[in-house]
mmCIF file of the N, C-alpha and C atoms, coordinates in Angstrom:
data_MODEL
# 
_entry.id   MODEL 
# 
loop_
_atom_site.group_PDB 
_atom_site.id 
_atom_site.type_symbol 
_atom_site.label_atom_id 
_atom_site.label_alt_id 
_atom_site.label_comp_id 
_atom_site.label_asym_id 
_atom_site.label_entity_id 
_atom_site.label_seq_id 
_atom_site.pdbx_PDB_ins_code 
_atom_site.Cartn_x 
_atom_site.Cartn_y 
_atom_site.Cartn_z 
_atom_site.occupancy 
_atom_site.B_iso_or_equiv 
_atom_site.pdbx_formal_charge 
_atom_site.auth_seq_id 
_atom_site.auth_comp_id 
_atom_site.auth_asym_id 
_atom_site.auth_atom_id 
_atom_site.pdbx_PDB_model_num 
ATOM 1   N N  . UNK A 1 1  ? -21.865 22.924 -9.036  1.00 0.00 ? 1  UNK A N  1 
ATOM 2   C CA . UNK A 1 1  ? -22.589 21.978 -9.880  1.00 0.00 ? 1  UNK A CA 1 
ATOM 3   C C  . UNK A 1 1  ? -22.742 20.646 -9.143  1.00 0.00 ? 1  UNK A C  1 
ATOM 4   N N  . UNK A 1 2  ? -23.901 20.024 -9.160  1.00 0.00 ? 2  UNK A N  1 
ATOM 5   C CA . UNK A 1 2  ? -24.227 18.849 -8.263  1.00 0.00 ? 2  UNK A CA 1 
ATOM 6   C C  . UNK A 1 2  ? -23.856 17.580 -9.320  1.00 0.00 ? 2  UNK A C  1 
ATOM 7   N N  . UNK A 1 3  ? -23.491 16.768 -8.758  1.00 0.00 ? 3  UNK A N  1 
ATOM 8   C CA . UNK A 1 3  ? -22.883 15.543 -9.813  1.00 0.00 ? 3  UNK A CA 1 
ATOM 9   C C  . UNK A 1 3  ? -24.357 14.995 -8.771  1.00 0.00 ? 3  UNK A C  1 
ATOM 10  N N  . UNK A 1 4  ? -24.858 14.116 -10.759 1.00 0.00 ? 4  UNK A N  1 
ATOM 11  C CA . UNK A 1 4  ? -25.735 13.190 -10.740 1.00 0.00 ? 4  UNK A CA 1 
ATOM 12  C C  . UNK A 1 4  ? -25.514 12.087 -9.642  1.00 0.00 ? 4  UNK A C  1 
ATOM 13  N N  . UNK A 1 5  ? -24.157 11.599 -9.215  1.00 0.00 ? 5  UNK A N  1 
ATOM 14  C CA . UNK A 1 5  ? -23.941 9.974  -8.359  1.00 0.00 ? 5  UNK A CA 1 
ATOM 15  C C  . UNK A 1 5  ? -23.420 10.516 -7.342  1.00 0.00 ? 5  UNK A C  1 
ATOM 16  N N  . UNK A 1 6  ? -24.220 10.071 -6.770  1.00 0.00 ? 6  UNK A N  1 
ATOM 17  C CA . UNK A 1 6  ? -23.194 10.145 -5.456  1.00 0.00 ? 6  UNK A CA 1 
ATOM 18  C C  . UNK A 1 6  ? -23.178 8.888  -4.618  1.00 0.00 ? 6  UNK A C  1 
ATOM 19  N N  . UNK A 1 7  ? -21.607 8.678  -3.895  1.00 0.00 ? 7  UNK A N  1 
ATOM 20  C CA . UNK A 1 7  ? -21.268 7.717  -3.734  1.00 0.00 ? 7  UNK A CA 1 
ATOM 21  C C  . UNK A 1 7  ? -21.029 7.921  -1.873  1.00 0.00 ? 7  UNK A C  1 
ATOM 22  N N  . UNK A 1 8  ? -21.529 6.989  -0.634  1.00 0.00 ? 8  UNK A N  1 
ATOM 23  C CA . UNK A 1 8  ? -21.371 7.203  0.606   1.00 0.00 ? 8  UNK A CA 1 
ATOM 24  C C  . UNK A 1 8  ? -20.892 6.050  0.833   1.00 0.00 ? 8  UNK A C  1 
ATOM 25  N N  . UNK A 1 9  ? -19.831 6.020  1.764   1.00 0.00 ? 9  UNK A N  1 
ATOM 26  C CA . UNK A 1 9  ? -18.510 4.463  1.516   1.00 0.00 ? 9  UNK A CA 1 
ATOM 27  C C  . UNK A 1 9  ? -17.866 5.042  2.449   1.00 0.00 ? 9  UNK A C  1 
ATOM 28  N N  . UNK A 1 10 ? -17.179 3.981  3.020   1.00 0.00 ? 10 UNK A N  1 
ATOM 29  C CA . UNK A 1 10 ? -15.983 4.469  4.030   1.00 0.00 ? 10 UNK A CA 1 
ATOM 30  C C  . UNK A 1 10 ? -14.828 3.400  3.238   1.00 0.00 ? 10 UNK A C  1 
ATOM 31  N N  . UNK A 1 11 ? -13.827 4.646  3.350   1.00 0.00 ? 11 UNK A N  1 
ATOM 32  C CA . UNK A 1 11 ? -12.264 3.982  2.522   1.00 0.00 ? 11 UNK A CA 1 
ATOM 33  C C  . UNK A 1 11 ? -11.712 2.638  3.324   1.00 0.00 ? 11 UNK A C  1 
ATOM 34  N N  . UNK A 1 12 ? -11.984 1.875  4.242   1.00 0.00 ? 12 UNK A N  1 
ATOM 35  C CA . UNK A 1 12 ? -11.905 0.868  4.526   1.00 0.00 ? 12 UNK A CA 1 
ATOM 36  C C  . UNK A 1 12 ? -12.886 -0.476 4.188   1.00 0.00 ? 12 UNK A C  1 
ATOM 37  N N  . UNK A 1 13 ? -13.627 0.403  2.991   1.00 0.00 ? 13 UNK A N  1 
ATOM 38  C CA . UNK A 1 13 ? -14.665 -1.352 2.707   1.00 0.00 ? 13 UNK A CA 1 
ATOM 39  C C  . UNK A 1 13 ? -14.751 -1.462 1.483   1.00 0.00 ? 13 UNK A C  1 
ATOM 40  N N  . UNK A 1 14 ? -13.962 -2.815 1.219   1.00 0.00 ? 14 UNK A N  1 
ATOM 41  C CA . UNK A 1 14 ? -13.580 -3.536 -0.139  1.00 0.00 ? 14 UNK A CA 1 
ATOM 42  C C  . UNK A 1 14 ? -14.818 -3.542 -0.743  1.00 0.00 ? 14 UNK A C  1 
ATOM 43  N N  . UNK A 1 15 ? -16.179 -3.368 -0.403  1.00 0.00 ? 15 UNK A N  1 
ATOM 44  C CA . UNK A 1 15 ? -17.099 -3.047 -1.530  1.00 0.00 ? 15 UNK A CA 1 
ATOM 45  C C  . UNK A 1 15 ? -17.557 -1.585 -1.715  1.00 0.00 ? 15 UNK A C  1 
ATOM 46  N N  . UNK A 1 16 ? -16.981 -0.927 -1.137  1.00 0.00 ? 16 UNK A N  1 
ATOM 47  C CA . UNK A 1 16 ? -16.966 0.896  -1.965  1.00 0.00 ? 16 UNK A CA 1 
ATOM 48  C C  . UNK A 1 16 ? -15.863 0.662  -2.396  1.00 0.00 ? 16 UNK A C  1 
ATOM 49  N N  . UNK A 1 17 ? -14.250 0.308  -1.911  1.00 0.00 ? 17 UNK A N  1 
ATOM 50  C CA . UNK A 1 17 ? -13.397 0.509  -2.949  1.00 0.00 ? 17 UNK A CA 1 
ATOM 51  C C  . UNK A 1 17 ? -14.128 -0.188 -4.335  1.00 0.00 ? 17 UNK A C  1 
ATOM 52  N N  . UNK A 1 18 ? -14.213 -1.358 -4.707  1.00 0.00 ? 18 UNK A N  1 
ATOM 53  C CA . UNK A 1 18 ? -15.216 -2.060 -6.244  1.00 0.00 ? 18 UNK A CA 1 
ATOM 54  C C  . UNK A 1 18 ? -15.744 -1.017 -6.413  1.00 0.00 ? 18 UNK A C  1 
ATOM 55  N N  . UNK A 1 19 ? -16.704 -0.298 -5.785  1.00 0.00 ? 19 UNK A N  1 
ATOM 56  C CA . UNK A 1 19 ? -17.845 0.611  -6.744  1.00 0.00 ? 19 UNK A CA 1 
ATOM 57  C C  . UNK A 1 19 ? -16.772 1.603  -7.142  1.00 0.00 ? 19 UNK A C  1 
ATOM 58  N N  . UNK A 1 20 ? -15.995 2.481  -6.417  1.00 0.00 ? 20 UNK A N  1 
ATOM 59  C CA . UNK A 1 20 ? -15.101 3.380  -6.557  1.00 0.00 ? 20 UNK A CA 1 
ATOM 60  C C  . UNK A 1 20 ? -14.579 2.772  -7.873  1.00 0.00 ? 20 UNK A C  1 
ATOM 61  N N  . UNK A 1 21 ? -13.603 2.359  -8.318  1.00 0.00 ? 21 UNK A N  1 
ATOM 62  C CA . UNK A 1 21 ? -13.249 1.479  -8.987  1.00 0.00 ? 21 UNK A CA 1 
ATOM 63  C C  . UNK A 1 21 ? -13.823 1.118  -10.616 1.00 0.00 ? 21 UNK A C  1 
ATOM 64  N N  . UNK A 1 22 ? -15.408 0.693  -10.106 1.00 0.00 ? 22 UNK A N  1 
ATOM 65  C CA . UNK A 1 22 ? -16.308 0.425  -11.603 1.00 0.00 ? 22 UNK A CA 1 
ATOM 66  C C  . UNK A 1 22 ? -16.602 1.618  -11.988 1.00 0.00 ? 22 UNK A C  1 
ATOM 67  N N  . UNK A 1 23 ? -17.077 2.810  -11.461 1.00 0.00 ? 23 UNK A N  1 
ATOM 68  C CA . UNK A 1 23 ? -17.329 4.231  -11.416 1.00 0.00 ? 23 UNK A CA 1 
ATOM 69  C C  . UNK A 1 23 ? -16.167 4.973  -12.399 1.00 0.00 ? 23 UNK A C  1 
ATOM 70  N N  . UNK A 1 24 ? -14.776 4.719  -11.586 1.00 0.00 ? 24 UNK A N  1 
ATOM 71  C CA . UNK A 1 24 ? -13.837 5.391  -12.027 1.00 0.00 ? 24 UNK A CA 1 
ATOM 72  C C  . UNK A 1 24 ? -13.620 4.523  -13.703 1.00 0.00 ? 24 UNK A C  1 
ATOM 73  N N  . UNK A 1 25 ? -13.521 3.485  -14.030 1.00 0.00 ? 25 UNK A N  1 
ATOM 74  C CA . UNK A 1 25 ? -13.380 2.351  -14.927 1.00 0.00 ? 25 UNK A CA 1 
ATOM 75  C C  . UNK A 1 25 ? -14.199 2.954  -16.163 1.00 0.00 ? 25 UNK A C  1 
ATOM 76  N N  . UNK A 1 26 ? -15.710 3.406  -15.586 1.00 0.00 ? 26 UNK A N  1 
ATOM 77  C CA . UNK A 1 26 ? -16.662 3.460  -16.703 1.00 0.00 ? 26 UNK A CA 1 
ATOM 78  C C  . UNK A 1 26 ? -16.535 5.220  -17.002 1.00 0.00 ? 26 UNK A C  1 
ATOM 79  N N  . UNK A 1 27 ? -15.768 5.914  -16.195 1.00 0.00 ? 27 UNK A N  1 
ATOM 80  C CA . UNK A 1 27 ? -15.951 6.996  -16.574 1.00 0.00 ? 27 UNK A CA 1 
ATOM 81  C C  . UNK A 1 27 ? -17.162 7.892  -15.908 1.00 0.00 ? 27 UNK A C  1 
ATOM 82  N N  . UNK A 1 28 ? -17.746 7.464  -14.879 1.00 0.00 ? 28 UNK A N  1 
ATOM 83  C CA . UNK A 1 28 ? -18.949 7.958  -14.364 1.00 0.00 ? 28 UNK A CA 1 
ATOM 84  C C  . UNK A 1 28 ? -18.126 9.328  -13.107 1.00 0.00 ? 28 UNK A C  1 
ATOM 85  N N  . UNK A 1 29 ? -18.986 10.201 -13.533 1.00 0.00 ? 29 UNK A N  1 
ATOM 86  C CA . UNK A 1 29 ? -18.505 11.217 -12.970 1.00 0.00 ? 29 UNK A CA 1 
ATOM 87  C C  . UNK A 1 29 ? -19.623 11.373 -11.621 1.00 0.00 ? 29 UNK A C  1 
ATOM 88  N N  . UNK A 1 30 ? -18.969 11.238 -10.625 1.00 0.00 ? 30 UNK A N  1 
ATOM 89  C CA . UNK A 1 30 ? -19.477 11.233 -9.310  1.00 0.00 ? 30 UNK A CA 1 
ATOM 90  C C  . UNK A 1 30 ? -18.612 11.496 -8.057  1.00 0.00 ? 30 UNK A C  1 
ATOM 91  N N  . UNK A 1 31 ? -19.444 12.045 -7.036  1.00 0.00 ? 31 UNK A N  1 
ATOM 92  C CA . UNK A 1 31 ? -19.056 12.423 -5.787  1.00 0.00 ? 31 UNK A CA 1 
ATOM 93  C C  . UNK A 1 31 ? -19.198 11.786 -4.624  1.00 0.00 ? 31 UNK A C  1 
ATOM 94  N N  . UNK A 1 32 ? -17.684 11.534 -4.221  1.00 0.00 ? 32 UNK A N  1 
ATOM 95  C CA . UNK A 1 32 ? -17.728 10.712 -2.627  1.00 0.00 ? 32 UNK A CA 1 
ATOM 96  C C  . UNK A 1 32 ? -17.687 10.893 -1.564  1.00 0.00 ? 32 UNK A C  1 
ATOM 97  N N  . UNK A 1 33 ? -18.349 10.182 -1.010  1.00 0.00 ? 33 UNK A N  1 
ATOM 98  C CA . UNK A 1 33 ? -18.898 11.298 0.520   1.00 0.00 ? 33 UNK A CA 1 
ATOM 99  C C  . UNK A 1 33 ? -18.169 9.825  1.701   1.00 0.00 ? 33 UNK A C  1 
ATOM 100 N N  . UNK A 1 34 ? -17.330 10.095 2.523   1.00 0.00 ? 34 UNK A N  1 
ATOM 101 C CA . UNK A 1 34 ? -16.866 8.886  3.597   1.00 0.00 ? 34 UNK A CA 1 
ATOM 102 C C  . UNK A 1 34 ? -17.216 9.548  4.311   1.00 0.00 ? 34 UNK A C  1 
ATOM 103 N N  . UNK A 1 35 ? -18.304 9.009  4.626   1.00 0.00 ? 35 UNK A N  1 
ATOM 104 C CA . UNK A 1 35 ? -19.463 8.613  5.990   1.00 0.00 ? 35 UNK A CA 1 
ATOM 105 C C  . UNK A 1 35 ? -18.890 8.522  7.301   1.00 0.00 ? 35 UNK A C  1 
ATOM 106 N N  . UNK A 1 36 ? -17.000 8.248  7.413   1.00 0.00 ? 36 UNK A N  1 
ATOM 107 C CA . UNK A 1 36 ? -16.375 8.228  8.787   1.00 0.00 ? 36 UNK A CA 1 
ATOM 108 C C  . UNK A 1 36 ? -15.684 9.351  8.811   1.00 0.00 ? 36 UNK A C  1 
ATOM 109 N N  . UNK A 1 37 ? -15.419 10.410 7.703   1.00 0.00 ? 37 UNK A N  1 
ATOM 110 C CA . UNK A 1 37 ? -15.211 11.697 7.805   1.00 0.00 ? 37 UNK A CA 1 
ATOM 111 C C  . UNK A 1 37 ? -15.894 12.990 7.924   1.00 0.00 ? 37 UNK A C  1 
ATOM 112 N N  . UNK A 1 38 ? -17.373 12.893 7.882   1.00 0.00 ? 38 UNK A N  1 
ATOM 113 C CA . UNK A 1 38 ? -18.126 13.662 8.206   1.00 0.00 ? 38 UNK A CA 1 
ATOM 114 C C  . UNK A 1 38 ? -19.509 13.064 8.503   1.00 0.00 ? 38 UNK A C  1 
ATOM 115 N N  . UNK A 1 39 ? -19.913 13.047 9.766   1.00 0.00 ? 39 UNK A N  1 
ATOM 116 C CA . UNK A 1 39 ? -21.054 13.012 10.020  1.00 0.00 ? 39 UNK A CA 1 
ATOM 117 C C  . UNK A 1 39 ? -22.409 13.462 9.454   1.00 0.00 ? 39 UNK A C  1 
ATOM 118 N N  . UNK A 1 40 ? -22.056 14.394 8.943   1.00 0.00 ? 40 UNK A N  1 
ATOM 119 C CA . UNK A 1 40 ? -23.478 14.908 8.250   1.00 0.00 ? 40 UNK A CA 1 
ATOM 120 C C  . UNK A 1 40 ? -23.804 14.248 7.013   1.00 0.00 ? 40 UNK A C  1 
ATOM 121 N N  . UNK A 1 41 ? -22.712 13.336 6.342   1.00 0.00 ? 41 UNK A N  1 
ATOM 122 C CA . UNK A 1 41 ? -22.575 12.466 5.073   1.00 0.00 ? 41 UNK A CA 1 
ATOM 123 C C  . UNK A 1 41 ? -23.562 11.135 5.390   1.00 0.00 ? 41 UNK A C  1 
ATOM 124 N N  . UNK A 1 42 ? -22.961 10.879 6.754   1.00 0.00 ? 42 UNK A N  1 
ATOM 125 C CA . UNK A 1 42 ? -23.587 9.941  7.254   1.00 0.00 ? 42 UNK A CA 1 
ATOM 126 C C  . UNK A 1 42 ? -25.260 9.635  7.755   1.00 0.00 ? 42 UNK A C  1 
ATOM 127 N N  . UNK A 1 43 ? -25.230 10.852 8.082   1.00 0.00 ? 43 UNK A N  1 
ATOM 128 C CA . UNK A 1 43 ? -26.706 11.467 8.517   1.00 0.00 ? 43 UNK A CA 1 
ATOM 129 C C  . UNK A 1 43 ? -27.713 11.378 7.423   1.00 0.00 ? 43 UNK A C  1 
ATOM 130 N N  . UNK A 1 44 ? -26.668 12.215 6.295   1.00 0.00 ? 44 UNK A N  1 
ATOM 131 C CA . UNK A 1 44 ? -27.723 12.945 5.264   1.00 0.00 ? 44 UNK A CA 1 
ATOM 132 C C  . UNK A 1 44 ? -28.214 10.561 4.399   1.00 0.00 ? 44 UNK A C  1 
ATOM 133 N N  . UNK A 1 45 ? -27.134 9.978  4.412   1.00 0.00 ? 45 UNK A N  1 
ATOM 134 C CA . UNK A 1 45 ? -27.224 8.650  4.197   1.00 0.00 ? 45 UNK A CA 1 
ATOM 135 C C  . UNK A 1 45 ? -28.046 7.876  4.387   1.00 0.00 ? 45 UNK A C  1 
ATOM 136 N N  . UNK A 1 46 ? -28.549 7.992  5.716   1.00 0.00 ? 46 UNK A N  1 
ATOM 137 C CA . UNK A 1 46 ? -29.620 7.264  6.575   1.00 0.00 ? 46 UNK A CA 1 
ATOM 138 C C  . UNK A 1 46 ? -30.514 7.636  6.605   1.00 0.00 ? 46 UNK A C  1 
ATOM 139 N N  . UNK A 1 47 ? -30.794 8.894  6.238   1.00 0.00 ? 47 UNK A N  1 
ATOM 140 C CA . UNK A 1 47 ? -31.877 9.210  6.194   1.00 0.00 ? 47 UNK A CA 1 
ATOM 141 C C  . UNK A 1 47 ? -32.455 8.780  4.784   1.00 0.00 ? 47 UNK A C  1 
ATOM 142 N N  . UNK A 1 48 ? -31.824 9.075  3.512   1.00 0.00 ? 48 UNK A N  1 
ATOM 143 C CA . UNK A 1 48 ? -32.229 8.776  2.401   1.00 0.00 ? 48 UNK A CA 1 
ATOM 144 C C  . UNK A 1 48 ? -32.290 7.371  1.965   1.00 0.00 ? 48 UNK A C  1 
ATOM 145 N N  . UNK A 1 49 ? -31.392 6.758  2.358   1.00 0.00 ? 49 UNK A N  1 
ATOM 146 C CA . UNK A 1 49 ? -31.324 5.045  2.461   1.00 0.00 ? 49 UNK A CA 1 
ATOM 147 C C  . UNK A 1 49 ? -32.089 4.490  3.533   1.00 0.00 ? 49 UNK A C  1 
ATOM 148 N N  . UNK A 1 50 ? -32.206 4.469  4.633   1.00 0.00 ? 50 UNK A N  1 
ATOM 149 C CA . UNK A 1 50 ? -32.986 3.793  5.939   1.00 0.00 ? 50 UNK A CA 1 
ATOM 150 C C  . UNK A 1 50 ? -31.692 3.156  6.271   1.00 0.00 ? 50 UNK A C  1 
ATOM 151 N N  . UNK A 1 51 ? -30.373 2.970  5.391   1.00 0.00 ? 51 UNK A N  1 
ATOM 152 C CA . UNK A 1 51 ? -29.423 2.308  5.807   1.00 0.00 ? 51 UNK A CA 1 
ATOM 153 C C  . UNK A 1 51 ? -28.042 2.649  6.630   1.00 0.00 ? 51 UNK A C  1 
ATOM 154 N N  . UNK A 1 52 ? -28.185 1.819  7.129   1.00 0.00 ? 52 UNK A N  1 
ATOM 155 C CA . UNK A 1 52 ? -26.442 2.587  8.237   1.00 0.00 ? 52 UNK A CA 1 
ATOM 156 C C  . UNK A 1 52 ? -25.099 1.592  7.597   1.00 0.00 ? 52 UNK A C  1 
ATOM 157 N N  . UNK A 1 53 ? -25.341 1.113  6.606   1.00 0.00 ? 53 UNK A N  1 
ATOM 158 C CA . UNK A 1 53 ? -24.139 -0.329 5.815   1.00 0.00 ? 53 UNK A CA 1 
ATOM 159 C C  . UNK A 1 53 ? -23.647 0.917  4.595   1.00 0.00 ? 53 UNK A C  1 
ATOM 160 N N  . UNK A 1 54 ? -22.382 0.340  3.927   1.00 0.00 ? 54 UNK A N  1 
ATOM 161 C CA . UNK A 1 54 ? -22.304 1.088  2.450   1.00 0.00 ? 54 UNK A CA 1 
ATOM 162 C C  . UNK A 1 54 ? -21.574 0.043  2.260   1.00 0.00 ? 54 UNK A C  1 
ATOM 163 N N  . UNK A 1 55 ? -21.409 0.068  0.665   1.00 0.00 ? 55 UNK A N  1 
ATOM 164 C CA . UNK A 1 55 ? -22.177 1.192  0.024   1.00 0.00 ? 55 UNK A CA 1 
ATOM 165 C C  . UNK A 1 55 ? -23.558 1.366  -0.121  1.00 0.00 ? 55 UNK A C  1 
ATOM 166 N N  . UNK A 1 56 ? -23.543 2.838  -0.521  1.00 0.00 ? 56 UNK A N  1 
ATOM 167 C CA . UNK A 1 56 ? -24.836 3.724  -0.860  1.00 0.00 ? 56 UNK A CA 1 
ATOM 168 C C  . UNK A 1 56 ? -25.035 4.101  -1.624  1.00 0.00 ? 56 UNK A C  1 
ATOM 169 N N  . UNK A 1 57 ? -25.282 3.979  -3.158  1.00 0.00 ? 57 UNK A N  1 
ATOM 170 C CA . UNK A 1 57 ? -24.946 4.942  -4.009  1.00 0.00 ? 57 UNK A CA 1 
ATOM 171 C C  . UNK A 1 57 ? -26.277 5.595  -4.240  1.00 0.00 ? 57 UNK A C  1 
ATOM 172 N N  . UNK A 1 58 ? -26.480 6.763  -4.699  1.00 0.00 ? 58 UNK A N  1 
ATOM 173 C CA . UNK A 1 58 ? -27.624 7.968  -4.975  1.00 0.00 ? 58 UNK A CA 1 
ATOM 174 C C  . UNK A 1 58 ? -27.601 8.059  -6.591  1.00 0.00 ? 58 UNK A C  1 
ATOM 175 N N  . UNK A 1 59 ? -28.176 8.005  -7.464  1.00 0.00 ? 59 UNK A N  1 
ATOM 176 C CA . UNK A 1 59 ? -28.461 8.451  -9.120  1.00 0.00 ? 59 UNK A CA 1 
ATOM 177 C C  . UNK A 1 59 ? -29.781 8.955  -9.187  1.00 0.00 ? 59 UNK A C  1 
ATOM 178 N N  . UNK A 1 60 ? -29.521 10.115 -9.398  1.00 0.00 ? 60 UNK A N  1 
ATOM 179 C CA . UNK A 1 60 ? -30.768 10.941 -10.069 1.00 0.00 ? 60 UNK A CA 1 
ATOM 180 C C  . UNK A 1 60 ? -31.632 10.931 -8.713  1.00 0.00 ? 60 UNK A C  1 
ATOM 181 N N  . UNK A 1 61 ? -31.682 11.016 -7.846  1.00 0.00 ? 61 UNK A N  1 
ATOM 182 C CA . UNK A 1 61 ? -32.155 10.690 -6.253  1.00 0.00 ? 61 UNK A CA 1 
ATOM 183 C C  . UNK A 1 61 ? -32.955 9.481  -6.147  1.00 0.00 ? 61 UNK A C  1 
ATOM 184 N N  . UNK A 1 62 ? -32.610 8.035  -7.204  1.00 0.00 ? 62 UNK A N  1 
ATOM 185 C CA . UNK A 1 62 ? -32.465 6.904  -6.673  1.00 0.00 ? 62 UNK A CA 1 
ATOM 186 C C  . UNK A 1 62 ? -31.456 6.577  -6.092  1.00 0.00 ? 62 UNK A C  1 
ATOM 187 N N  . UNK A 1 63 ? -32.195 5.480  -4.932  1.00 0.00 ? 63 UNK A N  1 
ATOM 188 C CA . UNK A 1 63 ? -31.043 4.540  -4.022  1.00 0.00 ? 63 UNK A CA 1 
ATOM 189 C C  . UNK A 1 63 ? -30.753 3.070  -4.218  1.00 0.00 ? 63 UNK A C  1 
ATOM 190 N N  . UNK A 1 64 ? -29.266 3.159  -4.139  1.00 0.00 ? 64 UNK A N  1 
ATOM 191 C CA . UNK A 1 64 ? -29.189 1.556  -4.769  1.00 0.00 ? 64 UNK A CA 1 
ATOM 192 C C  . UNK A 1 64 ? -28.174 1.201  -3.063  1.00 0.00 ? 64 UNK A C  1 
ATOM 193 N N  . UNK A 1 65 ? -28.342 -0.267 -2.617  1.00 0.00 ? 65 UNK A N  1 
ATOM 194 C CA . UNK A 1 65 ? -27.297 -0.285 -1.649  1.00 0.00 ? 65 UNK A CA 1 
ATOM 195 C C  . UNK A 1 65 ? -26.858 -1.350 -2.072  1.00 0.00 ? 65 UNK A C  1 
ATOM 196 N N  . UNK A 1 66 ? -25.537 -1.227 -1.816  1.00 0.00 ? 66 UNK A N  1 
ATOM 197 C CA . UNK A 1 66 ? -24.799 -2.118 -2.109  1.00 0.00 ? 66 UNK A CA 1 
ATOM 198 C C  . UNK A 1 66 ? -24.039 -1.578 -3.600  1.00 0.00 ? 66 UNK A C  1 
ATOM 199 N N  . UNK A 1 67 ? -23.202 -2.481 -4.170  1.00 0.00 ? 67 UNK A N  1 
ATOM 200 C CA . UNK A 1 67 ? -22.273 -2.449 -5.579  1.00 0.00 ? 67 UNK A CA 1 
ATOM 201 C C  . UNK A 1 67 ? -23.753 -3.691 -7.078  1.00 0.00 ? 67 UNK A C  1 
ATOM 202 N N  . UNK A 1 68 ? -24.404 -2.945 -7.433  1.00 0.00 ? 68 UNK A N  1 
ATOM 203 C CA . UNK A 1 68 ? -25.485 -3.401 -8.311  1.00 0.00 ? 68 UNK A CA 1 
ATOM 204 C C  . UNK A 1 68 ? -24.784 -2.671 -9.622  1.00 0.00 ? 68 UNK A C  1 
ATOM 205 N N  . UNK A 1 69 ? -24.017 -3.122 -10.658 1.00 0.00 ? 69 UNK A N  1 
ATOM 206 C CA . UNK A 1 69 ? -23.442 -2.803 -11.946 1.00 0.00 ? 69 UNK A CA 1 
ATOM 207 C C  . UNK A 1 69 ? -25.212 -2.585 -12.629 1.00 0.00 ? 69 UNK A C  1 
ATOM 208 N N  . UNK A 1 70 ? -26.225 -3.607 -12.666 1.00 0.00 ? 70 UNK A N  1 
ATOM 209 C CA . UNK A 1 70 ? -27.072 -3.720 -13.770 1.00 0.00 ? 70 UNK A CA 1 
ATOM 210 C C  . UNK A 1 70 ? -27.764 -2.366 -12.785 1.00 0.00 ? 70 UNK A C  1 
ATOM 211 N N  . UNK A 1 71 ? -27.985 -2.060 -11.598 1.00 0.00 ? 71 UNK A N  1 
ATOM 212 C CA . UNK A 1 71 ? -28.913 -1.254 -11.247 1.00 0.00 ? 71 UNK A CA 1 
ATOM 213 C C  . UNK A 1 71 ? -27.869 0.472  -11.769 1.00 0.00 ? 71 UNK A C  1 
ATOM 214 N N  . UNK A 1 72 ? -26.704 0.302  -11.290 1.00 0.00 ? 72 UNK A N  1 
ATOM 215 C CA . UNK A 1 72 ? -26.101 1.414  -11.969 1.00 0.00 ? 72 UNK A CA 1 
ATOM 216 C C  . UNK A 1 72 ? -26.586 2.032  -13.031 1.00 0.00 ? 72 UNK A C  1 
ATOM 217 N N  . UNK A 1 73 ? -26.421 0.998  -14.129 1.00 0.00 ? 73 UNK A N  1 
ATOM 218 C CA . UNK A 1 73 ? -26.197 1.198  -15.547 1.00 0.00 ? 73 UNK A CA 1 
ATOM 219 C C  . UNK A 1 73 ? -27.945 1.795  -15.974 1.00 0.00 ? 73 UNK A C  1 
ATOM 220 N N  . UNK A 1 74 ? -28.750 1.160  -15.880 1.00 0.00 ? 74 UNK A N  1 
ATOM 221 C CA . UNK A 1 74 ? -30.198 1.108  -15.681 1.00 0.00 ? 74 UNK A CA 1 
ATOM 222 C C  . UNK A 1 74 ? -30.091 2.604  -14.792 1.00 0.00 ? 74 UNK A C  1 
ATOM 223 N N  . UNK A 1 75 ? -30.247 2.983  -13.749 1.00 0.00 ? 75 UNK A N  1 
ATOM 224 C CA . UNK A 1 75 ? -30.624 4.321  -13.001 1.00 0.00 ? 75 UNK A CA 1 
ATOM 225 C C  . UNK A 1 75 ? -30.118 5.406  -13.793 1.00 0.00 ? 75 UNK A C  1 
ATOM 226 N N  . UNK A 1 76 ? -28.757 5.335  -14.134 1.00 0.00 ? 76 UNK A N  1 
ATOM 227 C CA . UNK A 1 76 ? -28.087 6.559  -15.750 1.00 0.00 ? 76 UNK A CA 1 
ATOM 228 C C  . UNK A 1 76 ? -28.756 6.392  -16.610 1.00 0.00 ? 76 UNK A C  1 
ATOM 229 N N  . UNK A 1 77 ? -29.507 5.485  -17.391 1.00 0.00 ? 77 UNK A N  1 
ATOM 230 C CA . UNK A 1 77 ? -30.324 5.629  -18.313 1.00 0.00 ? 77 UNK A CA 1 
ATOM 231 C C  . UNK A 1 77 ? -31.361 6.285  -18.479 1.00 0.00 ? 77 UNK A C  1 
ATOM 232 N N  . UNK A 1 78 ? -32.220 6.524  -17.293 1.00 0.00 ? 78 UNK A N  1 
ATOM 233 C CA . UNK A 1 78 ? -33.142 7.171  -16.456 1.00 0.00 ? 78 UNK A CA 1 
ATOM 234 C C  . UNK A 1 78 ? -33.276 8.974  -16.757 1.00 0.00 ? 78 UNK A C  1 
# 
């Protein structure tokens, strides 16, 4: 089963831990992908973002970069 969010972060950056964090807080059921543990996370990232920074987050196959609470909340509504 594919979870709606997905989350691309490496466990060393205080703004994926926050999203990790607001995610886990609100109850949002999503999947994390660290971008320094598998390359293809990273790959599949850049390609869908244009971005090589995280966070990344994916909803509904929108892209948000960065930790955006109002864009979160707004893309689940969707």
């Amino acid at each position: 089963m594919n979870k709606k969010v997905k989350l691309y972060g490496l466990p060393t950056c205080p703004i994926c831990r926050r999203t990790k964090k607001y995610l886990d807080d609100e109850g949002i059921d999503y999947e994390y992908l660290d971008v320094s543990a598998n390359h293809d996370f990273a790959k599949e990232m850049i390609i869908k973002s244009g971005q090589k920074t995280v966070p990344v987050i994916e909803i509904k196959g929108e892209i948000i970069i960065g930790f955006d609470k109002t864009k979160i909340e707004e893309f689940l509504k969707r």
